[in-house]
C-alpha positions, -999 to +999 in steps of 0.1 A: -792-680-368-803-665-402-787-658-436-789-625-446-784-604-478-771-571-480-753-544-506-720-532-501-729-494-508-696-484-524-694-507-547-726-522-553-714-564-544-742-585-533-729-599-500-745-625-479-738-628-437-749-657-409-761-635-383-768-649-345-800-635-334-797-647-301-771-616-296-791-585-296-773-550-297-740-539-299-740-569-270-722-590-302-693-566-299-683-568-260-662-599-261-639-578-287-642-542-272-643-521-240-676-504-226-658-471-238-646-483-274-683-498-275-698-459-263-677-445-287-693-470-314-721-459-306-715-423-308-705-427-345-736-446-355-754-420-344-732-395-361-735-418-394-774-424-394-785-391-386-758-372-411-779-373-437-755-390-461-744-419-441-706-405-434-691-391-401-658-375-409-629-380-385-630-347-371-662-348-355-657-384-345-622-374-328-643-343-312-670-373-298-644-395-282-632-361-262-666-362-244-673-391-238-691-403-202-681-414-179-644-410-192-627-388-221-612-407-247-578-394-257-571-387-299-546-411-299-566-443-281-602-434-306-577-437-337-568-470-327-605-477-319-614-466-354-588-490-374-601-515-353-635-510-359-620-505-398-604-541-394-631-558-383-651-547-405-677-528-386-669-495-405-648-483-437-635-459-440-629-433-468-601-404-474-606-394-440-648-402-436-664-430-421-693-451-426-711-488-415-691-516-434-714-539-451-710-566-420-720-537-395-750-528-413-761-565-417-754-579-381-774-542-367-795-540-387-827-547-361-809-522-340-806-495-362-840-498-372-855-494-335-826-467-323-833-444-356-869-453-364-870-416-384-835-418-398-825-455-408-845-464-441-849-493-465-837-491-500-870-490-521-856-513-551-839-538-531-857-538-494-821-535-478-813-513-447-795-484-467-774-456-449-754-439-481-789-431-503-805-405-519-841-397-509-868-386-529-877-351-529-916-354-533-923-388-518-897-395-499-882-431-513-846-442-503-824-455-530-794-471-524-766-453-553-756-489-566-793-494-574-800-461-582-777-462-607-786-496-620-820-484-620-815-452-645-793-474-667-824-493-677-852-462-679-853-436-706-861-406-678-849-403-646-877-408-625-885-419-589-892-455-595-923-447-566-940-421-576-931-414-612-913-376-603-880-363-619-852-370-597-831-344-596-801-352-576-766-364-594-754-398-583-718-395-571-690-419-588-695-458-573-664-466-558-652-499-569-625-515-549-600-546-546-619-577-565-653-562-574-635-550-611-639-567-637-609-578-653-592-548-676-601-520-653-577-491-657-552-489-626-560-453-627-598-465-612-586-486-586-588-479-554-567-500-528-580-502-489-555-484-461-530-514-444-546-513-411-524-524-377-537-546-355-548-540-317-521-544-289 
């Protein structure tokens, strides 16, 4: 068992996770899901690592569970797959895109790194697997957006904190949900999770 530390990328929250390292895989999963709900987990990490900006929208994840091998997965069985994945906290999911919940990332993290080895990077500030980031342009440094943003509160420039260059790139809005506001946030800024139904 070890305690690990990881940063919810919407929002930025420091969370920490006991993680059983005698499991290996997705192997954690199988008590809780099917071989075919587990391939079809798979199929949207891949879609979410190698995207680019750490989302698979439902669309293309629908399209996935259609081919599936060695059997098709009908639209209406991979959306319950999905709020159950959304449930239990292996993904979020976001008007209508999808992406590894804080938990996911932390308990696969070992096997995201050795499946992706040229797509899953570290956050440069804080060390932690990061799948939502911006990369830089000229040396190639993955930022996490909640330290991104932390970071440029705190420099005159905006600069890659690795090699020195301007970043270009505009950080998107951090979406701050249920208790991560501080108390007197506007209602307007709120953002309330999806009521998710439970398995049969």
């Amino acid at each position: 068992m070890e305690i690990r530390k990881g940063l919810a990328e919407d929002s930025g929250r420091t969370y920490y996770a006991l993680v059983n390292l005698a499991e290996t895989e997705i192997t954690k999963m199988a008590s809780d899901y099917s071989e075919n709900e587990l391939e079809l987990f798979k199929k949207i990490m891949d879609l979410v690592v190698l995207s680019g900006n750490g989302f698979a929208s439902s669309t293309r994840i629908l399209n996935t569970a259609d081919q599936l091998k060695p059997k098709r997965m009908k639209k209406v069985e991979a959306e319950q797959v999905l709020q159950s994945l959304v449930r239990d906290k292996w993904l979020c999911e976001r008007e209508g895109e999808y992406s590894l919940h804080i938990r996911g990332i932390l308990e696969l993290e070992q096997y995201i790194l050795s499946h992706y080895p040229d797509s899953a990077r570290k956050c440069h500030l804080c060390h932690s697997l990061s799948i939502q980031s911006q990369v830089c342009e000229d040396c190639g440094a993955a930022l996490h957006l909640p330290c991104l943003d932390r970071y440029f509160r705190s420099q005159t420039e905006r600069r890659c904190p690795n090699c020195k260059q301007f970043w270009p790139s505009r950080l998107p809005e951090i979406i701050v949900t249920g208790t991560d506001l501080p108390s007197g946030t506007p209602k307007e800024s709120r953002r309330t999770p999806l009521a998710v139904p439970r398995r049969r």
